[in-house]
C-alpha positions as CSV (number, residue, x, y, z in Angstrom):
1,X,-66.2,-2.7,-191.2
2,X,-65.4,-1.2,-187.6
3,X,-67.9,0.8,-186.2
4,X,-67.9,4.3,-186.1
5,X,-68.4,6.5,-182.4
6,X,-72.3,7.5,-182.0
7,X,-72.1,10.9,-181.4
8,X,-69.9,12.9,-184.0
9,X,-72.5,15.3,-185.6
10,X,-72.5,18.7,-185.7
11,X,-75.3,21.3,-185.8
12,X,-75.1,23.8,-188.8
13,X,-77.2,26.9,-187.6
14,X,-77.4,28.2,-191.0
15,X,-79.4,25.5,-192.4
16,X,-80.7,24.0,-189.3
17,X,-79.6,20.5,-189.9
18,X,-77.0,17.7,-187.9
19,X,-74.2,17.1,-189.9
20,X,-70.6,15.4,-190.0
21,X,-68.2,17.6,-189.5
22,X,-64.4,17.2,-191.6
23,X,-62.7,16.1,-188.4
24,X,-65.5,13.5,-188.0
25,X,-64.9,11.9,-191.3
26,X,-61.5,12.3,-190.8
27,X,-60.9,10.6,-187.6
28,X,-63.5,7.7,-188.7
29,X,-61.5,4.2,-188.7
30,X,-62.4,3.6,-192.2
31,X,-62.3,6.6,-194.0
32,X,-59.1,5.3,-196.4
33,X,-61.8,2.9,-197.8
34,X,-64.1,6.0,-198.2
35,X,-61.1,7.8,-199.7
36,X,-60.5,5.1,-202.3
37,X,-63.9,5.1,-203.1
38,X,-64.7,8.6,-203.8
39,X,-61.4,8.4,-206.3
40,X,-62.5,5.4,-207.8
41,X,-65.5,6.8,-208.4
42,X,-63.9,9.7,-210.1
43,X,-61.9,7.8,-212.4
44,X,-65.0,6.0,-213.3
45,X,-66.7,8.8,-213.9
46,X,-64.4,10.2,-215.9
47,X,-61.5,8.4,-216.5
48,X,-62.3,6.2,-219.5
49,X,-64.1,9.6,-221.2
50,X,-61.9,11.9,-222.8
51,X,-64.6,14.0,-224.4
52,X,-66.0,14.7,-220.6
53,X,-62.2,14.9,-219.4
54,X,-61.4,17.3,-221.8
55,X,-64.8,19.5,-221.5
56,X,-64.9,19.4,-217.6
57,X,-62.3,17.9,-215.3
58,X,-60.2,21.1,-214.5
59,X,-60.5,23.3,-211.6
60,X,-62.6,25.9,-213.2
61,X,-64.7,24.2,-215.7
62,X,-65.9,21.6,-213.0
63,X,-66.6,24.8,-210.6
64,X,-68.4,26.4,-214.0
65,X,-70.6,23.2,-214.4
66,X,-71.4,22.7,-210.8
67,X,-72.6,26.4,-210.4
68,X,-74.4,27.0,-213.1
69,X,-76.5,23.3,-212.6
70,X,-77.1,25.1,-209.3
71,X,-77.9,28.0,-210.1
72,X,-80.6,26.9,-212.6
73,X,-81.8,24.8,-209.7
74,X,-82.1,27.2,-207.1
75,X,-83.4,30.1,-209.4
76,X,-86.5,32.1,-208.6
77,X,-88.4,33.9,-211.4
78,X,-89.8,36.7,-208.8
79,X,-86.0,37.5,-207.9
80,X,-84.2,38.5,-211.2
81,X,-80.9,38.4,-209.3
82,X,-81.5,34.3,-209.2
83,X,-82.5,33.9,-213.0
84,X,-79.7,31.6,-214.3
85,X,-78.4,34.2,-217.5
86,X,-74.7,34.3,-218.0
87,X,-74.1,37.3,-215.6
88,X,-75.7,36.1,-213.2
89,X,-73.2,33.1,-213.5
90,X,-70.3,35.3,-213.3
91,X,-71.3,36.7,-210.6
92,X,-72.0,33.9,-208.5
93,X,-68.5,32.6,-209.6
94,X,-66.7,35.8,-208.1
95,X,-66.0,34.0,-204.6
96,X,-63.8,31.3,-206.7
97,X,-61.6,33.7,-208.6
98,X,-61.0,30.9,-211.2
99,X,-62.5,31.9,-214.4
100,X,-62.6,35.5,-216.1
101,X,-65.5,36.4,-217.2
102,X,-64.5,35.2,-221.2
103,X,-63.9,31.8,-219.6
104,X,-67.1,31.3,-218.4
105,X,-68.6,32.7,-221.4
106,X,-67.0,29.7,-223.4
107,X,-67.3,27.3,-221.5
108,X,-70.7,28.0,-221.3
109,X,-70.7,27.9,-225.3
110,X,-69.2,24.9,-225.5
111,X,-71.5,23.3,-223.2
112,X,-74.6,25.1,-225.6
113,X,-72.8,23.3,-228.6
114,X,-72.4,19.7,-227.0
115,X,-75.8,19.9,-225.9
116,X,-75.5,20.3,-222.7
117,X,-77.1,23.7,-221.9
118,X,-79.5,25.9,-223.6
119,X,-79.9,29.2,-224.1
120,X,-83.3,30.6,-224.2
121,X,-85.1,33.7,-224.8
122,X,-87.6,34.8,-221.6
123,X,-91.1,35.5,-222.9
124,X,-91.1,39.0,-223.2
125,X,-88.3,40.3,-223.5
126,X,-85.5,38.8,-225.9
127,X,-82.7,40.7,-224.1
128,X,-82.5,38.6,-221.7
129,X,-81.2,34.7,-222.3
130,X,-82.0,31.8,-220.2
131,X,-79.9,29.0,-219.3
132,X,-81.5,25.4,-219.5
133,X,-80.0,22.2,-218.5
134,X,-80.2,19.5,-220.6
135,X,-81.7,15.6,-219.8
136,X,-77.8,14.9,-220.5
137,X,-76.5,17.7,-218.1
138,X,-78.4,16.5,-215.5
139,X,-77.6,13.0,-216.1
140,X,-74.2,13.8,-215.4
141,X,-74.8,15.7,-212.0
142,X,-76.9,12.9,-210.9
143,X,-73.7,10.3,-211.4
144,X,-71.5,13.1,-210.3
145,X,-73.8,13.1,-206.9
146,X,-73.7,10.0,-206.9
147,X,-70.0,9.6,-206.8
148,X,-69.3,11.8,-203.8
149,X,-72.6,10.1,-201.5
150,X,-71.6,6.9,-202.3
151,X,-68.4,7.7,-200.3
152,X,-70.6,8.4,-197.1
153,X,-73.5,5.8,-197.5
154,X,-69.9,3.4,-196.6
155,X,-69.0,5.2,-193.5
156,X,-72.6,6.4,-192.3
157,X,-74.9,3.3,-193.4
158,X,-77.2,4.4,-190.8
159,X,-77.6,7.6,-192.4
160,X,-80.2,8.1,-195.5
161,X,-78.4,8.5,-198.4
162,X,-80.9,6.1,-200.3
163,X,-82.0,9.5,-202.5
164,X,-79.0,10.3,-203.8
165,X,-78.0,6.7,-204.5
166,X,-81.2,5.8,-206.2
167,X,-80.0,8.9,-208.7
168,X,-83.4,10.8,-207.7
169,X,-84.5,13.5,-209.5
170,X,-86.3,15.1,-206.9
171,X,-82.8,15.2,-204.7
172,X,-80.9,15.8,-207.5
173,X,-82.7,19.6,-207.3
174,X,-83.3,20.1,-204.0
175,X,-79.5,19.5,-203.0
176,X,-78.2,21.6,-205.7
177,X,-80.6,24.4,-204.2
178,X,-78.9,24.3,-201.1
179,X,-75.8,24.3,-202.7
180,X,-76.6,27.3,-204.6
181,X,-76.4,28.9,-200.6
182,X,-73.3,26.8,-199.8
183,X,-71.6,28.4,-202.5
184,X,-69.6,31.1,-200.6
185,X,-68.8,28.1,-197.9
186,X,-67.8,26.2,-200.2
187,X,-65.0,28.0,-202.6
188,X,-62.3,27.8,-199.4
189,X,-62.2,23.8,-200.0
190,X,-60.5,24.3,-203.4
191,X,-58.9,27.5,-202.9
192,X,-57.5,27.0,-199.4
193,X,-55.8,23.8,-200.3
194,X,-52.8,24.5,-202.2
195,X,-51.6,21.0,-203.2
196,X,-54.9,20.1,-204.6
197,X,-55.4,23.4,-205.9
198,X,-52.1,22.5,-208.3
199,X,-53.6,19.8,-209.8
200,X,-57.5,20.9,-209.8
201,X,-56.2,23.7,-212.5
202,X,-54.7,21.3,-215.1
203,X,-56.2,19.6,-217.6
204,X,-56.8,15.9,-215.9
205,X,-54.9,17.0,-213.3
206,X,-57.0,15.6,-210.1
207,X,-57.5,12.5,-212.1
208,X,-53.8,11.5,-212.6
209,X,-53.8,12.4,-208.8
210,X,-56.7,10.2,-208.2
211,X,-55.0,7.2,-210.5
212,X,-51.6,8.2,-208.0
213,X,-52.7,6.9,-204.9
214,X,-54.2,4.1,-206.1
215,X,-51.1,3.1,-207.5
216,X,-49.4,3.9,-204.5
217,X,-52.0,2.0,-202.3
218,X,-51.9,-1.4,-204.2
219,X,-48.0,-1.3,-205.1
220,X,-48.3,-0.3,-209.0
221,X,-45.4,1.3,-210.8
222,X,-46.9,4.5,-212.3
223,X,-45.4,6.0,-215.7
224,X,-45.9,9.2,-217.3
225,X,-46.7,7.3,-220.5
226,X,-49.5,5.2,-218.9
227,X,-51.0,8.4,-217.3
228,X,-51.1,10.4,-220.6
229,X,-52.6,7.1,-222.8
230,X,-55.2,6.9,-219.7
231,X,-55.8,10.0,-219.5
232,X,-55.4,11.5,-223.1
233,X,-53.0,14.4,-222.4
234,X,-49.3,14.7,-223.6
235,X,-46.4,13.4,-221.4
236,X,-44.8,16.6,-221.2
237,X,-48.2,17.8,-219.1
238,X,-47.7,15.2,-217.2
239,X,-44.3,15.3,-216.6
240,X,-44.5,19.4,-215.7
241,X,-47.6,18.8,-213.2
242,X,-45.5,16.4,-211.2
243,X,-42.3,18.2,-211.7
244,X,-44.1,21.5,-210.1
245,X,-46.2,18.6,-207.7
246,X,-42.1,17.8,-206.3
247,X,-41.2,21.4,-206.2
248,X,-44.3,21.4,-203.9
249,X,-42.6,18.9,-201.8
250,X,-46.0,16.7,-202.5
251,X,-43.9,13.7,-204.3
252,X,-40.8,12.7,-204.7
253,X,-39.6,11.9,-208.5
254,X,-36.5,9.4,-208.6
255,X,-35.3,6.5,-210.9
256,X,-34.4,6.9,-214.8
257,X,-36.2,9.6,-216.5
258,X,-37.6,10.5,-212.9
259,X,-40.9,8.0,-213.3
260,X,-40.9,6.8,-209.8
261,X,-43.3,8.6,-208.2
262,X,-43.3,8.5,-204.5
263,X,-46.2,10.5,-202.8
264,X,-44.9,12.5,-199.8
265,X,-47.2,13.0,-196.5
266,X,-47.7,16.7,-197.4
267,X,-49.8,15.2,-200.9
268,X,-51.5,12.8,-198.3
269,X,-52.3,15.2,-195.9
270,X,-53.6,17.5,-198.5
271,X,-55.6,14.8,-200.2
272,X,-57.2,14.0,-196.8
273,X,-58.2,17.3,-195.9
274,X,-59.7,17.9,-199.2
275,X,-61.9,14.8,-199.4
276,X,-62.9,15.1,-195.9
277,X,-64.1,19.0,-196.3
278,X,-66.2,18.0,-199.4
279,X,-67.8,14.7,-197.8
280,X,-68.7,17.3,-194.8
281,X,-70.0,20.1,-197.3
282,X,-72.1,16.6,-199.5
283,X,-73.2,15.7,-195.8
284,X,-74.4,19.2,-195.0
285,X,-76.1,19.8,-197.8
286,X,-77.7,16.3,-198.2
287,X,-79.4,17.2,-194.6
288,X,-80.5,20.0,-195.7
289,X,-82.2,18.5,-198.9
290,X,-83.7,16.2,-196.7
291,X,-85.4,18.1,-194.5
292,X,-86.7,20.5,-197.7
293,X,-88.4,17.5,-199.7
294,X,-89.5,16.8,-196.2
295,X,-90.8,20.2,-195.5
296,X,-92.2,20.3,-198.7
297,X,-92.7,16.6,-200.9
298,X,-92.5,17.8,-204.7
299,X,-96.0,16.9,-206.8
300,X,-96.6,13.2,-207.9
301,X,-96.2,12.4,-211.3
């Protein structure tokens, strides 16, 4: 692995904390490896589940699950305005402008009947319902963590990532805190990126990107019949996504039937950004959990 420059941090003043900027990760000799591991990880994540697939992996379901776990970790029962209750949900979703407010309410059902969430009545006063993550919800953050600070434990082995490797609880909870914070920083990742933006908002859609450039990488023909059997959606989905993906000018579609796919330096260039932004945002906040569990070591036991 080629070593990376010494000094490429940044200071964020909001949280107080050194951190490594998009342009850093960017410009680091080996961030293609980094790349290919966060989409690996992805894929492995997801890619041989349809059940989680189907339940999560679009753009606003997996920005529905990621901010209602952190809401219910950052909430503060002496500020009703954090309790983690449906409208509160909603309303920290605003900045996305992904999901109406019916969306959100069934996703949030359907994660009650797979029992992933529950909802609870507070003590004194049944009006208002709580929101409780499951051991199996938070099992699936923690991997989900896992898969984007894997990524930059490769490129920053110097750096402490050991918390969120280890899939620690502790971690787990303080980073999704921060998040909670990071939220309006961090809806101008998805929605300022067009090209990923296009595939974020179909079903599978990020992950048929993902199993693209790995493809492309190692020299596989890709089909549309092998990405709907992989990933359990119908050909015709596929088929549109990339046909809209060309109109883009992201990839080029070319040989009988149009199933050569040929990934133009737009999609690259759009890939790049994206996973370099969200490594810098996973950094950021990882510092930040860091130095709160620091500040303040949760209870033995």
């Amino acid at each position: 692995m080629t070593r990376q420059p010494a000094l490429d941090h940044s200071h964020d003043a909001e949280f107080g904390v050194p951190y490594r900027t998009a342009q850093a990760i960017l410009a680091h000799p080996d961030f293609a490896q980094a790349r290919r591991l966060y989409l690996e990880s992805l894929l492995a994540l997801y890619g041989d589940d349809a059940f989680l697939n189907k339940l999560l992996l679009e753009g606003a379901r997996q920005v529905v699950f990621g901010a209602l776990i952190c809401l219910l970790a950052a909430h503060n029962m002496a500020d009703r305005t954090t309790w983690p209750t449906l409208a509160n949900l909603k309303r920290v979703l605003k900045p996305f402008g992904q999901s109406s407010d019916r969306k959100i309410e069934q996703l949030v059902a359907r994660l009650g009947s797979v029992g992933f969430v529950e909802q609870n009545a507070l003590p004194g006063d049944a009006r208002v319902r709580l929101l409780t993550p499951s051991s199996a919800m938070l099992a699936h953050d923690e991997a989900w963590l896992l898969a984007h600070y894997r990524p930059l434990a490769l490129l920053y082995p110097q750096d402490d990532h050991s918390r969120p490797l280890a899939r620690d609880r502790a971690f787990q909870l303080a980073q999704r805190r921060i998040a909670f914070a990071f939220i309006p920083r961090s809806a101008p990742v998805l929605l300022g990126n067009p090209a990923i933006l296009l595939f974020a908002t179909r079903d599978a859609g990020f992950l048929v990107l993902a199993q693209l450039v790995l493809d492309s990488e190692d020299g596989r023909p890709t089909s549309f019949e092998g990405l709907s059997r992989r990933f359990a959606i119908s050909r015709t989905h596929v088929r549109q996504m990339l046909r809209d993906a060309q109109a883009m000018g992201l990839l080029m579609l070319s040989g009988r039937g149009g199933q050569a796919i040929t990934l133009m330096p737009a999609m690259w260039a759009a890939l790049d950004k994206f996973v370099a932004e969200g490594m810098s945002g996973h950094d950021l906040t990882g510092a930040a959990a860091r130095a709160a569990l620091k500040a303040s070591p949760p209870p033995e036991g």
